[in-house]
C-alpha positions as CSV (number, residue, x, y, z in Angstrom):
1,X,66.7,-16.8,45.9
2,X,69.7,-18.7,45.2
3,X,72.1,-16.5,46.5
4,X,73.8,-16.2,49.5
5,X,76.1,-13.1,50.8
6,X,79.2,-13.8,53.2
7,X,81.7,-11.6,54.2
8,X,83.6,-13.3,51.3
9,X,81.4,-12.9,48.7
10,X,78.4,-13.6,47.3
11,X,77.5,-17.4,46.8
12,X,75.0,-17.4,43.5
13,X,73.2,-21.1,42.8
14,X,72.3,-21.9,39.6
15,X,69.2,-23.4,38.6
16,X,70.8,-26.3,36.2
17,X,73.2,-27.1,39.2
18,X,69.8,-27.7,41.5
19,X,68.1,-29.9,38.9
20,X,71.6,-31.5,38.3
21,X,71.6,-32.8,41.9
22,X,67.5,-33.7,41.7
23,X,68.8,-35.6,38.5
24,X,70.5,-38.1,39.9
25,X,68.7,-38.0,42.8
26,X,65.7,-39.3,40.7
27,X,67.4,-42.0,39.1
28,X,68.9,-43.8,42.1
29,X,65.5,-44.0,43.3
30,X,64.1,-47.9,43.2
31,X,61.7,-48.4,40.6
32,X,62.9,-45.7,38.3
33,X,64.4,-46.5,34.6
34,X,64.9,-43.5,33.5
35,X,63.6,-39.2,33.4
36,X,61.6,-37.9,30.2
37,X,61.2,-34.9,29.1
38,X,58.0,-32.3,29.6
39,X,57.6,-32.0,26.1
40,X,58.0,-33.8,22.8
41,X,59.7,-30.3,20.9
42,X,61.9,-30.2,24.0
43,X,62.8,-33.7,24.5
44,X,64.4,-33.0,20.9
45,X,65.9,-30.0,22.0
46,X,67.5,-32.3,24.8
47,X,68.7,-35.1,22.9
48,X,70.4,-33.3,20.5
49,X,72.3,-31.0,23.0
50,X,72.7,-33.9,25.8
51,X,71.2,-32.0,28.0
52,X,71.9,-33.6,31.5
53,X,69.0,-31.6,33.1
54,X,66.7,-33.8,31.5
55,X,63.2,-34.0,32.7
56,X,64.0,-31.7,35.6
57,X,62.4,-28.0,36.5
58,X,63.6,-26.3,39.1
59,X,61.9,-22.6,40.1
60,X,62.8,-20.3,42.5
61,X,60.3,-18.9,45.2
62,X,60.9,-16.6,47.7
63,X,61.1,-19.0,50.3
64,X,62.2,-21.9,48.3
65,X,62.6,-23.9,45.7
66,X,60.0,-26.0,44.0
67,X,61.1,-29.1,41.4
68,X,59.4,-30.5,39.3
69,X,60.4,-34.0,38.1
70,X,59.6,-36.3,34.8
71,X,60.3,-40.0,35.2
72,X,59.7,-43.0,33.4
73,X,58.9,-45.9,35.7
74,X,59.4,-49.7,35.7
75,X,56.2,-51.7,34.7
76,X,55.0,-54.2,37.9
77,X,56.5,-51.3,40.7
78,X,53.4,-49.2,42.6
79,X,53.6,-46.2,41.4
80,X,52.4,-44.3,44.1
81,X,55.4,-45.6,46.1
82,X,58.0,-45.1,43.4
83,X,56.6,-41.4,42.8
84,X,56.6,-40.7,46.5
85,X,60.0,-42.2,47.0
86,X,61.1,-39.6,44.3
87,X,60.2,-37.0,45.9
88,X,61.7,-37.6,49.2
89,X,64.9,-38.7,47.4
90,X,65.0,-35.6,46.0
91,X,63.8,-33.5,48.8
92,X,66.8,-35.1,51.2
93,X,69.5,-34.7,48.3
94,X,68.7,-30.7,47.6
95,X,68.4,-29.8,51.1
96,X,71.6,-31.5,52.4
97,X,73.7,-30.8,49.1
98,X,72.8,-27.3,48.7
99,X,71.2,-25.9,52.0
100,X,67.9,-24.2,50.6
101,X,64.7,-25.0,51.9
102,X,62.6,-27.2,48.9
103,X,58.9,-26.3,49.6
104,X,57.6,-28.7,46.6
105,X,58.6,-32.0,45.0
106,X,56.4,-32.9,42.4
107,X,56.5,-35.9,40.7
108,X,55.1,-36.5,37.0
109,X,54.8,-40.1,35.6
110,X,55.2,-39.6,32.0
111,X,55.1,-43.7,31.0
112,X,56.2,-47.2,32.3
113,X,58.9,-49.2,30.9
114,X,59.1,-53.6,30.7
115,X,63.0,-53.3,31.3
116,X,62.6,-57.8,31.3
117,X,60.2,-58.9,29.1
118,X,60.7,-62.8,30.6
């Protein structure tokens, strides 16, 4: 998965460009201040090497892709709507950007943020 042959060439897609594209996907969604990472030793890994596939997984399946994606959401949004407009954001942006088929979004809330503490 991830490749494509034409009578060009072969086309190969990386993993890091999918979750690149679900990235900022995720953080143009309304409600969303911000992705976090899976784990604390690899959060560390990731701000040292400013990683920008933060809080991103992407695997391959054999008939698609599934992403997993770690945000940190405003405090006062639903989060059930944030997390599900995530997911379709995401969906929408890989499909078009890329072409493959994305067979699972999920979305994993890993804290809420007061972004104006008025």
């Amino acid at each position: 998965m991830g490749e494509e042959t034409t009578t060009l060439g072969s086309i190969h897609i990386s993993p890091k460009a999918v979750a690149t594209i679900a990235f900022y996907a995720a953080l143009q969604s309304y409600g969303v201040v911000g992705l976090a990472s899976r784990s604390f030793a690899e959060g560390l890994a990731q701000s040292i090497t400013r990683d920008p596939n933060r809080g991103v997984a992407v695997r391959y399946a054999e008939d698609g892709l599934d992403i997993d994606v770690f945000v940190i959401i405003e405090y006062g949004t639903r989060v059930a709507s944030v997390a599900h407009s995530v997911a379709n954001s995401v969906h929408y942006q890989v499909e078009k950007t890329i072409g493959l088929k994305v067979n699972a979004v999920n979305v994993h809330v890993q804290g809420l943020r007061v972004s104006n503490p008025d």
